[in-house]
C-alpha positions as CSV (number, residue, x, y, z in Angstrom):
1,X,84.6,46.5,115.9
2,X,84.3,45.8,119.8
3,X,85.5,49.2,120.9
4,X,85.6,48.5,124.8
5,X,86.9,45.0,124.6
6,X,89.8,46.3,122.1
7,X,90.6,49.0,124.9
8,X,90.5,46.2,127.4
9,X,92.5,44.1,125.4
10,X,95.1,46.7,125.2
11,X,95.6,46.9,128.5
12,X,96.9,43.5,129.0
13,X,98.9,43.6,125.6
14,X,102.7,43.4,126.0
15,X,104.2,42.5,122.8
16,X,104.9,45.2,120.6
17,X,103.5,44.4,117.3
18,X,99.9,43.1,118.8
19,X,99.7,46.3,120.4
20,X,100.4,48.5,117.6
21,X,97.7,47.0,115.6
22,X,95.2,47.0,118.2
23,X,96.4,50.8,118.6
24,X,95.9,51.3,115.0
25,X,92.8,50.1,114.6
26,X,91.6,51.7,117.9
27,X,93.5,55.2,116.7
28,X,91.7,54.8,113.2
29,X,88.2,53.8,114.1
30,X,88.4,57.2,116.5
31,X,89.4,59.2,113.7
32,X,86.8,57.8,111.1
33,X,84.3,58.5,113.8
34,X,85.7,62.5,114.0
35,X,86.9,62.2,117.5
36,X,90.3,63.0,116.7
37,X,91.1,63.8,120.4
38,X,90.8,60.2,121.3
39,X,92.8,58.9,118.0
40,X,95.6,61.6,119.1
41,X,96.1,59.3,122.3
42,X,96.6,56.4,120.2
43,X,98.6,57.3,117.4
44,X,101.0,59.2,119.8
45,X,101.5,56.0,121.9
46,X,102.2,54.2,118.3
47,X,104.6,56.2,117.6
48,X,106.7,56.0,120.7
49,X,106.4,52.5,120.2
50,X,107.5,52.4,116.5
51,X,111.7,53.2,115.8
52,X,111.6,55.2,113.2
53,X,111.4,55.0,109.2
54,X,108.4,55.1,107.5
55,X,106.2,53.3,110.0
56,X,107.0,55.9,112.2
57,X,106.7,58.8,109.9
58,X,102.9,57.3,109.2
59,X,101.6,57.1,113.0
60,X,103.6,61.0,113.4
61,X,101.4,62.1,109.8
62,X,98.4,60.7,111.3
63,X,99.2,62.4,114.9
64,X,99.9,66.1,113.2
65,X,96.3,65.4,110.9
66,X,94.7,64.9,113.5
67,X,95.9,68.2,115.6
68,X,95.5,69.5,111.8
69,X,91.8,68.6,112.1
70,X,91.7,69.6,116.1
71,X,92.9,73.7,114.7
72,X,95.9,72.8,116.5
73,X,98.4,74.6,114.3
74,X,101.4,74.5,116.1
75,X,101.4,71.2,117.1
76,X,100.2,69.9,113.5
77,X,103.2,71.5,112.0
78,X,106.0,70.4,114.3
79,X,104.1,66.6,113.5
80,X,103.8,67.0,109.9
81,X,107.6,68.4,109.5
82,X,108.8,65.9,111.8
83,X,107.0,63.1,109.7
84,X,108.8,65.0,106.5
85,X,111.8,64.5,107.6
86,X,111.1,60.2,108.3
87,X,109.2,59.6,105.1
88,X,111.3,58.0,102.1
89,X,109.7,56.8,98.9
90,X,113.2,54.4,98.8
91,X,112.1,52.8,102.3
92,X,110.7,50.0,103.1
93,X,107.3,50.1,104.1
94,X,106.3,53.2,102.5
95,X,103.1,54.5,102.6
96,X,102.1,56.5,99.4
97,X,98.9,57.7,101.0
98,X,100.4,58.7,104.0
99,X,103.3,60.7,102.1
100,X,100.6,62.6,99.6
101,X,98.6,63.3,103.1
102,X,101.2,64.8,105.3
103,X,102.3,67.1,102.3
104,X,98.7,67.9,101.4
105,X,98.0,69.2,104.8
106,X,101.0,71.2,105.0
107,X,99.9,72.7,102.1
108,X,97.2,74.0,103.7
109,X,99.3,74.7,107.0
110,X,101.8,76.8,105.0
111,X,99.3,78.7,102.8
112,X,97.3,80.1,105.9
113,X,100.5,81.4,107.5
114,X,100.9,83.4,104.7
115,X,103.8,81.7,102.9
116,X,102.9,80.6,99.6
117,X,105.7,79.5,98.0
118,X,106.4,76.7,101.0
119,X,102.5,75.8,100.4
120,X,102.6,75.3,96.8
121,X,106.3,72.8,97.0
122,X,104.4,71.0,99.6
123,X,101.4,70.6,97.7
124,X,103.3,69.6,94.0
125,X,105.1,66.7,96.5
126,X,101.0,65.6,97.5
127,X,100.3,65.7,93.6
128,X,102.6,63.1,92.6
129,X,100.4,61.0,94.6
130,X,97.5,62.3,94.2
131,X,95.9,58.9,93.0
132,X,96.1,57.7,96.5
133,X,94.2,60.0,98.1
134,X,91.0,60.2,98.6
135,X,88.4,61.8,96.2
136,X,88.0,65.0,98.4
137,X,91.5,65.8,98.8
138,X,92.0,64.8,95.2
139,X,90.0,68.1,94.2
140,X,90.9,70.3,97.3
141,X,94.5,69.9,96.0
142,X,93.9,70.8,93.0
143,X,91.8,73.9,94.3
144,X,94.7,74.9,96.4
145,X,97.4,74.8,93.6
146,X,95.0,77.1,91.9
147,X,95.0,79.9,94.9
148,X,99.0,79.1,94.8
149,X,99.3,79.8,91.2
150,X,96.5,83.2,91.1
151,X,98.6,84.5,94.3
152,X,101.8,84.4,92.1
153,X,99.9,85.6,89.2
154,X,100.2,82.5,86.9
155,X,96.4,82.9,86.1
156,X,96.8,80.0,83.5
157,X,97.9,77.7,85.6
158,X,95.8,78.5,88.1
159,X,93.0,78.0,85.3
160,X,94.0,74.6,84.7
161,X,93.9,73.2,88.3
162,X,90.5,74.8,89.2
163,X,89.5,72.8,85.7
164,X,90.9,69.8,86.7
165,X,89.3,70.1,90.4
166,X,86.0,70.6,88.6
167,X,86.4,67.6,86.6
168,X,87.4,65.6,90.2
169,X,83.6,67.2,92.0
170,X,80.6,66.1,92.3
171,X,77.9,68.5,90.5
172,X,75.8,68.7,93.5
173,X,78.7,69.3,96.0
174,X,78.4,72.8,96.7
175,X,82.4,74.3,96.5
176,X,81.7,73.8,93.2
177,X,80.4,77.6,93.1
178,X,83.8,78.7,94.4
179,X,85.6,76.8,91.7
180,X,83.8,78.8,89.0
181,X,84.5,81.6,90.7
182,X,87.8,81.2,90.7
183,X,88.0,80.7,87.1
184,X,85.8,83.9,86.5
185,X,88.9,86.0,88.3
186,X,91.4,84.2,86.8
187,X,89.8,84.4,82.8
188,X,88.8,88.2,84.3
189,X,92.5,89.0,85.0
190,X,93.8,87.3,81.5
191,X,91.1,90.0,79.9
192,X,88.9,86.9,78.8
193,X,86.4,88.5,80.1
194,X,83.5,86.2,78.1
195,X,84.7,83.3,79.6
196,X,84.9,84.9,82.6
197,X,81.5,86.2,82.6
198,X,80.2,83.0,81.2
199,X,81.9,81.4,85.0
200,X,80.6,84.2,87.2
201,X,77.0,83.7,85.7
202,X,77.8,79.8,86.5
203,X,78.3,80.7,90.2
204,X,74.8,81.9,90.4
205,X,73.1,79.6,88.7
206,X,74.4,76.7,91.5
207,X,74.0,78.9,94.0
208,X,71.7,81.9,93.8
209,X,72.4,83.0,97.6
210,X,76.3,82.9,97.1
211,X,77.9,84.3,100.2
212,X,79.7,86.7,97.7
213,X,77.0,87.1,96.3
214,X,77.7,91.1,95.3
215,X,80.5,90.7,94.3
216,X,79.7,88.2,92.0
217,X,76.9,91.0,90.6
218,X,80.0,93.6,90.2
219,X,82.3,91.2,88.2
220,X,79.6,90.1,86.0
221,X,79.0,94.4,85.3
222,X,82.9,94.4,85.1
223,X,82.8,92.0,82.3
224,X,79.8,93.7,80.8
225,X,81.7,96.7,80.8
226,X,85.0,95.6,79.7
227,X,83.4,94.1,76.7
228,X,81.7,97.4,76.2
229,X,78.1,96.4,76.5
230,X,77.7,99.7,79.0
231,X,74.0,99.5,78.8
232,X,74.0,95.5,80.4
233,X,76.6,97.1,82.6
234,X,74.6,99.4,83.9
235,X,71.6,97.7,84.6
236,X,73.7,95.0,87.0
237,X,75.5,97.7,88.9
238,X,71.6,99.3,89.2
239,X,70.6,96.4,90.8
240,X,72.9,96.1,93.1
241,X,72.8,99.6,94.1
242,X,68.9,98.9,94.5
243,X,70.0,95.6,96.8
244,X,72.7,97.5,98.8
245,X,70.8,100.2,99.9
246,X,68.0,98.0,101.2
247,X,70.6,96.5,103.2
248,X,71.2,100.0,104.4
249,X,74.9,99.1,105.8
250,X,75.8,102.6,107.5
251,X,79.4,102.1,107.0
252,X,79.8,100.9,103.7
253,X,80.2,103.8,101.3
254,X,79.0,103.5,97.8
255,X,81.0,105.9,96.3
256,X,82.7,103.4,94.0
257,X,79.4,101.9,92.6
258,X,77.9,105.3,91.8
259,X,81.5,105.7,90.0
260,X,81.4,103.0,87.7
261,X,77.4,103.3,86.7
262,X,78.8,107.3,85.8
263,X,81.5,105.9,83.9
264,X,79.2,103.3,81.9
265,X,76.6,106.7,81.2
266,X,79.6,108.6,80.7
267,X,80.6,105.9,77.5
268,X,76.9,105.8,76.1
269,X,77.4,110.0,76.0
270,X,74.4,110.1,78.6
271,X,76.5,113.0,80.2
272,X,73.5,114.8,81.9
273,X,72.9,111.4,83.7
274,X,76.6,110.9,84.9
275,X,76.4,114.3,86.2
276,X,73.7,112.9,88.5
277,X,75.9,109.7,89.4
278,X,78.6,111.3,90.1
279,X,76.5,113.8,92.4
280,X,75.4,111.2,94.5
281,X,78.7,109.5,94.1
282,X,80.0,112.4,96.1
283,X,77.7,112.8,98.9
284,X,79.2,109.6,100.2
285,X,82.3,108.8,102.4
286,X,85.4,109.2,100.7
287,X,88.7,109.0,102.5
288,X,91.2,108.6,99.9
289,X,91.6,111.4,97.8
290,X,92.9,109.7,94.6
291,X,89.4,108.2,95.0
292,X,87.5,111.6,95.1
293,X,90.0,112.8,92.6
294,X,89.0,110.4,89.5
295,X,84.8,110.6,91.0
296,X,85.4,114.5,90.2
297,X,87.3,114.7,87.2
298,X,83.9,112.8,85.1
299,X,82.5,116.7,86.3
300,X,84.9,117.8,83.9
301,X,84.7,115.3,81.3
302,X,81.1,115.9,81.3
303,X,80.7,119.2,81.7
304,X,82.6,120.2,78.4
305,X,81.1,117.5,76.1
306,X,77.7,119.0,77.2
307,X,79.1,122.4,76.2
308,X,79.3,123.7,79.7
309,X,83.0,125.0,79.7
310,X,83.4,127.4,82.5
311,X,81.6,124.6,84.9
312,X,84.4,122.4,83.4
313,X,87.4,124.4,84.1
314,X,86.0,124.9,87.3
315,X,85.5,121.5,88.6
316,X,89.1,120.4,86.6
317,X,90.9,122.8,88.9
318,X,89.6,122.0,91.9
319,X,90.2,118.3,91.0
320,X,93.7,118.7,90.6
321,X,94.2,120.8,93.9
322,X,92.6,117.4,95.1
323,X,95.1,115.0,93.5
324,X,97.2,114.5,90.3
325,X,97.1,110.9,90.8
326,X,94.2,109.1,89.9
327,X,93.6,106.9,86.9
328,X,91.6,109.4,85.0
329,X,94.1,112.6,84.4
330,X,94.8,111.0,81.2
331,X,91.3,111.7,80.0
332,X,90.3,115.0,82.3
333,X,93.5,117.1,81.1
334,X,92.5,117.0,77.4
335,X,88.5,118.1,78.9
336,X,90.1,120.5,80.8
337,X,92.7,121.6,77.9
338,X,90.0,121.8,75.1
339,X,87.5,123.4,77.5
340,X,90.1,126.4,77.7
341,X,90.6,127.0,74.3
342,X,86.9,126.9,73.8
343,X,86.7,129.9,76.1
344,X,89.3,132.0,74.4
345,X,91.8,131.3,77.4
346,X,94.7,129.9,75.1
347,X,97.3,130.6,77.7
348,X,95.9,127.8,79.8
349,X,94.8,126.2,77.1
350,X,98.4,125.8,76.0
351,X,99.8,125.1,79.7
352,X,97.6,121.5,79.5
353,X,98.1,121.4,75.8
354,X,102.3,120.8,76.6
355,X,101.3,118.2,79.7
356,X,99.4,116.3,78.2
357,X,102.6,116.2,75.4
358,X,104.7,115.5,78.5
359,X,103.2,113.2,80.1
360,X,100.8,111.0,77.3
361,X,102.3,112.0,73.8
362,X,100.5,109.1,72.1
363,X,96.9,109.5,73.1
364,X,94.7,110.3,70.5
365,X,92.8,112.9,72.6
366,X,96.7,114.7,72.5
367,X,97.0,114.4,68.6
368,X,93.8,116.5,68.5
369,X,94.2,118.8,71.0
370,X,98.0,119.6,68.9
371,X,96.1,120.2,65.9
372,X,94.1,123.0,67.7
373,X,95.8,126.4,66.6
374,X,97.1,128.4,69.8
């Protein structure tokens, strides 16, 4: 194509149709080249000269894309709604790619504003015709009904689209990573946690320097741990511990890693060593005190399986001046209950006997603690 000698030809061009196509083709070859500042100039002027319908709803699409690709939110969205309103499958001239575009970008528009269910109609609209678009929007649209459906909690759903995006993606394109991580969270959050570990391993194997790359470590010890391999657990959330603290981030508090490698020693009955994680656990920053609350009550929980029961009661009352709202009581009140009676104290003994009766009747740990006589 003659660039200059189409712009010179438009110059001199008066009838309406012959300048809309050299328009078009002028608008199009700008936008296929990424200058979508110079294609913006054309389509708006072919859409002025168009009167409305679905030729005019195509050159407004292509206008609000291209201030779409131009971060030009505002102005993308009052194009892309405008060109809403104009396209109708039942018109003549309808453009199926054009109608899947507009709604697949609004999509997008809607869900980074924040309002997801606006971005997920928009985007089921684009899916019905899907097979018009292009391959990369094919899978992006599939990946976006995914974050749609996980944001509504409708993990299987969101399941199936990241699937079908993966089957849409080239195996060396590398958002594939982010696709299997997606799936790890969403099989994670249905308590597949095999599948879900089988995913997050998948995300470092395509790309071993991940930008989440941590966090990818921690949900693989996560899955470890909910599928009670403590030990395998363990040893990820070591390593990550090792890689964080050559980073040596002075803000970042590591309070919540030293938590969950106590809890994983805590389950293998290596109490001595959760002691020690849960001491350094504590010598970081903590601001919540729910958070502090559940670190200390494994003092507790440790303390009297190792036998040590005034260090228990000790520590379990200071944790509950702390908080009595962490996720732990449920297993620290029976510690703290047993550790009483064990030192002759059944008056207290019997106080966290009755709320742990109150408050979790049919936990085992409250079964045996009633069969205790007081």
């Amino acid at each position: 194509m003659n660039v200059k000698a189409l712009e010179g030809k438009l110059k001199s061009i008066q009838n309406v149709e012959e300048r809309l196509d050299v328009l078009d083709a002028l608008a199009d070859h700008y936008y296929d080249e990424d200058d979508y500042q110079k294609a913006l100039k054309f389509y708006n002027e072919a859409r002025s000269l168009t009167p409305g319908g679905n030729p005019k709803a195509y050159y407004t699409a292509q206008f609000g894309i291209c201030h779409y690709l131009l971060h030009n939110d505002r102005e993308a969205r009052e194009a892309l709604l405008a060109a809403q309103a104009l396209s109708d499958p039942t018109a003549p001239e309808f453009s199926p790619e054009i109608h899947g575009l507009l709604h697949y970008f609004l999509g997008s528009l809607w869900e980074y504003e924040g309002n997801n269910q606006a971005s997920l109609e928009a985007r089921l609209e684009a899916l019905k015709y899907s097979e018009h678009l292009h391959p990369e929007a094919q899978w992006m649209l599939q990946a976006g009904l995914s974050r749609n459906y996980e944001e509504l909690g409708d993990n299987r759903k969101a399941i199936d689209y990241s699937s079908q995006a993966i089957s849409l993606i080239s195996e060396e394109d590398p958002e594939l990573a982010y696709l299997y991580e997606s799936l790890g969270h969403n099989h994670y959050e249905m308590e597949e946690f095999e599948k879900a570990l089988a995913y997050f391993s998948r995300v470092l194997e395509l790309d071993p320097e991940f930008e989440r790359k941590d966090d990818i470590y921690f949900a693989i010890g996560l899955c470890y741990q909910r599928l009670t391999d403590y030990k395998t657990a363990m040893d990820c959330y070591a390593k990550l511990l090792e890689t964080k603290k050559l980073l040596g981030k002075p803000q970042e508090s590591l309070a919540w890693l030293y938590g969950e490698i106590a809890y994983c020693h805590f389950q293998l009955s290596e109490h001595e060593d959760t002691l020690r994680a849960i001491d350094e656990a504590l010598r970081e920053n903590i601001e919540k005190k729910e958070e502090l609350a559940e670190l200390r009550s494994f003092l507790t929980n440790s303390y009297q399986a190792l036998g040590r029961y005034q260090e228990a009661v000790r520590e379990g009352e200071k944790t509950l001046k702390i908080s009595r709202q962490f996720p732990s009581i449920d297993l620290m009140l029976p510690n703290l209950a047993l550790s009483y009676y064990h030192l002759g104290n059944i008056e207290q003994f019997k106080f966290y006997r009755n709320w742990c009766n109150r408050d979790f009747p049919d936990r085992s740990w409250t079964k045996q603690l009633n069969k205790l006589k007081a």
